[in-house]
N, C-alpha and C positions, 0 to 999 in steps of 0.2 A: 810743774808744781805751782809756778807762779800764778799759771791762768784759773788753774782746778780752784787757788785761793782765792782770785777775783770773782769766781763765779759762785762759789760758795757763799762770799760775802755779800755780792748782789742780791740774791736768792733769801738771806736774813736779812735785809734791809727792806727789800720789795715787800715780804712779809710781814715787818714791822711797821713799814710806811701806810701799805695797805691795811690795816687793824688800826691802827690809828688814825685814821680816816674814816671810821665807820663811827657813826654814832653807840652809844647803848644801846639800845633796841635794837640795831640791826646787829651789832656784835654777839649778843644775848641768841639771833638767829643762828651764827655759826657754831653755838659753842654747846657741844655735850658733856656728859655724865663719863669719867673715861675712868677703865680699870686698871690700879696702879698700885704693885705692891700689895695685893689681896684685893682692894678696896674694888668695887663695884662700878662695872664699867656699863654702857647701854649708849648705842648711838640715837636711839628714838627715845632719849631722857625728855627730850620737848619736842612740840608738833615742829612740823618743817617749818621753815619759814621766808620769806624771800626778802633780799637785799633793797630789791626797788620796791616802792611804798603803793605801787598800784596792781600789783602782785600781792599781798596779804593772803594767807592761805587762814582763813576760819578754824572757829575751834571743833566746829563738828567735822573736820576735814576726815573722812576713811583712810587712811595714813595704813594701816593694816593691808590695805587692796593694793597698795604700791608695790610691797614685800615679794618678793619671790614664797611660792609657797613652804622651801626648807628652811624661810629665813623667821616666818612669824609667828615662831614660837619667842622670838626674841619680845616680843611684845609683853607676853605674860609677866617674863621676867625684869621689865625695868622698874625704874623706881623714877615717880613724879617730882622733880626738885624745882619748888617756887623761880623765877627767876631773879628775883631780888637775891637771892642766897648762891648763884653762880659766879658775882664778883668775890663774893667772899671764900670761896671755896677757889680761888684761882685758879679755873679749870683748863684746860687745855686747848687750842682751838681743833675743832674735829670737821670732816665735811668742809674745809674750807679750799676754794679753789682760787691757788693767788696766779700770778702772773709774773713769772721767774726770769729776770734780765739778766743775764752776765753785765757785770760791772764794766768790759770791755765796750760796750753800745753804748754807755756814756762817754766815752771819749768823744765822739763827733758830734754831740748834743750841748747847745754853750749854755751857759749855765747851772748845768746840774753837777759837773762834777763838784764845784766850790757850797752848793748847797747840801749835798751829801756830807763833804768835809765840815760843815758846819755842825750836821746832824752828829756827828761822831765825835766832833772835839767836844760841843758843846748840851748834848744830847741828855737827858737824865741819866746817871751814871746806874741806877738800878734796872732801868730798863734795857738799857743794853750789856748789862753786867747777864740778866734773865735772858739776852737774846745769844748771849754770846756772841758777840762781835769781836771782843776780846783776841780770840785766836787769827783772826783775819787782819785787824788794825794793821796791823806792823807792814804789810805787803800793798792792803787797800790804801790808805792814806796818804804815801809818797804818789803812787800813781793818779789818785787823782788832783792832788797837791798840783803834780807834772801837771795833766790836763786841762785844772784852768788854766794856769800861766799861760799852758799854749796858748787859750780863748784870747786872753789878753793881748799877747802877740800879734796873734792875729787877726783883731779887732773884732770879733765877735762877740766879745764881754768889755764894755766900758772898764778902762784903768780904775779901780779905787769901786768898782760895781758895790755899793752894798746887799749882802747876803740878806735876800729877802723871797717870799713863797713869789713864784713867778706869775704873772699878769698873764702870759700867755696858755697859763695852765689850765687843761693838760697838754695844750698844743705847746712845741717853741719855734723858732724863725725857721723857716726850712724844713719843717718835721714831713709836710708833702713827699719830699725825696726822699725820705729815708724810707 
């Protein structure tokens, strides 16, 4: 139970970490039209679009010829939503492919546990209220509580370190071996 809950909460933080890392624009790339409650769903609400900026997919891209051919009828049926009007409609991220860590792989990583406990105690409370972290706090936070001290112990995290975005990032000391 304990591990299912660490890995769950890794899994909404890597998520949350990763989105909040991305600019507008490139956010705007992962985020569609989604059906919810009646309301009108479409994953082709906007053209595709790619993450890295030397990737740019154009506006006349044939997005249609991607489709499986059972699939593009979907085409007829969406609906074009400006993107300025997709913060505001607080849509959902869809097509998004994050990169899912069990909380457990920070253990042997010095510094992140204490920056993750940062992220959580001190974290905007509505955003992780929306992420739900909520239900994991209680199990994540002593454990990684536990795991910096260990850093400290055992001198991989300067005593008194202050909590700051890491300089080696996204490498840390040692990351080679892992």
């Amino acid at each position: 139970m304990e591990v299912s809950m660490l890995i769950i909460g890794g899994t909404l933080m890597a998520v949350t970490l990763v989105y909040l890392a991305l600019n507008k624009e490139q956010r705007n790339c992962l985020i569609g039209d989604i059906k919810i409650g009646g309301r009108r769903a479409s994953s082709a609400a906007i053209l595709p679009c790619s993450i890295s900026p030397e990737k740019q997919v154009s506006a006349g891209y044939p997005y249609g010829d991607t489709l499986p051919p059972s699939r593009r009828h979907v085409l007829s049926e969406m609906n074009d939503v400006p993107l300025p009007l997709l913060d505001e409609m607080s849509p959902i991220v869809f097509n998004f492919k994050a990169l899912f860590t069990p909380v457990t792989d920070f253990r042997d990583e010095p510094c992140v546990p204490k920056l993750i406990v940062k992220i959580l105690k001190e974290g905007k409370r509505p955003l992780l209220e929306y992420k739900n972290t909520w239900h994991v706090e209680h199990v994540v936070l002593p454990a990684l509580e536990k795991w910096a001290a260990e850093k400290e112990e055992k001198g991989l995290v300067e005593s008194g370190w202050k909590v700051t975005t890491l300089d080696e990032s996204p490498w840390f000391k040692r990351w080679e071996e892992k």
